[in-house]
N, C-alpha and C positions, 0 to 999 in steps of 0.2 A: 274708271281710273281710280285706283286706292292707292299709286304709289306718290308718298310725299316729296320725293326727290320730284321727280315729273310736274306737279302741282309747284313746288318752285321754280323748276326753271321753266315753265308756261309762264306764273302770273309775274314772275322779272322781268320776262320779254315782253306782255303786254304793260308794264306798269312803265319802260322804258322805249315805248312804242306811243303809248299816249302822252307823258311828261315829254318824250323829246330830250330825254338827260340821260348820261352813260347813268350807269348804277354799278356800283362796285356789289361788294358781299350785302345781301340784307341779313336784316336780324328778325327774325321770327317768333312766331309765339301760336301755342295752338290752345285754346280755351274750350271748355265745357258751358253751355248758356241755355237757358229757358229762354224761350222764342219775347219773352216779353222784357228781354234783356237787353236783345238788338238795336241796336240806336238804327233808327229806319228814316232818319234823315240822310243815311248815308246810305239807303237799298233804293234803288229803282225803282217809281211809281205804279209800275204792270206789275210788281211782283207779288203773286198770292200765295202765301202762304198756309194755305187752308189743310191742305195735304202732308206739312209736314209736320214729325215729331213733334214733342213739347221738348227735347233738346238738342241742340243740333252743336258738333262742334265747328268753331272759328279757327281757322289758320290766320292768320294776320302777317304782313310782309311790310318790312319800312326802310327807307332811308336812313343815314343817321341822322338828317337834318328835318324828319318827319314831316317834309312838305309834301313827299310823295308816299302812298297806302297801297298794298295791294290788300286783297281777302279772299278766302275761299270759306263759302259756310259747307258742310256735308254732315252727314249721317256720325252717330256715333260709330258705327261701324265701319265707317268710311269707305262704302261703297254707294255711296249717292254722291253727286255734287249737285246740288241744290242752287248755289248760286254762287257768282266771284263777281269781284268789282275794283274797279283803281279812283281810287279818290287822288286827287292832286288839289293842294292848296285848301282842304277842307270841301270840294264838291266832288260829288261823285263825277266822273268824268269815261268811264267805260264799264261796261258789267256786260255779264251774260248769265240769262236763266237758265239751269239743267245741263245737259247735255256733258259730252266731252271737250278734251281743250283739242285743240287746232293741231 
């Protein structure tokens, strides 16, 4: 999955599937990051990172009232998904390693 369209309207619908709130338009943001950048209080405790780059880029997805987060981390190239996750209220609250979205 490399298309960023697609990667939004997945992680909308799970970030409005776990919060339980409409969500109107988010606002996004895609970042560049060294793996020791990640704030991994907010990744899933199964998650190994062992195998991937030393950068990986961040999609990031929010509310305006930023109580609800989606993410997607991937490859620079953006042909990996490595990992996505919905935080609400500051906890992680849904993630999935690897794979495709649904």
């Amino acid at each position: 999955m490399t298309d960023e369209k697609m990667w939004y309207d997945w992680i909308r619908h799970q970030m409005a599937k776990v919060s339980g709130q409409k969500l109107g338009q988010l606002g996004s943001e895609a970042t560049l990051l060294e793996l020791s950048e990640l704030d991994t209080t907010l990744l899933p405790k199964e998650v190994d990172m062992t195998d991937w780059p030393r950068q990986v880029v961040v999609y990031t997805y929010s509310n305006g009232s930023l109580d609800v987060l989606g993410y997607v981390i991937s490859s620079v190239e953006l042909d990996v998904l490595y990992l996505a996750g919905v935080v609400v209220d500051g906890e992680l609250r849904w993630s999935q390693i690897g794979g495709e979205s649904e």
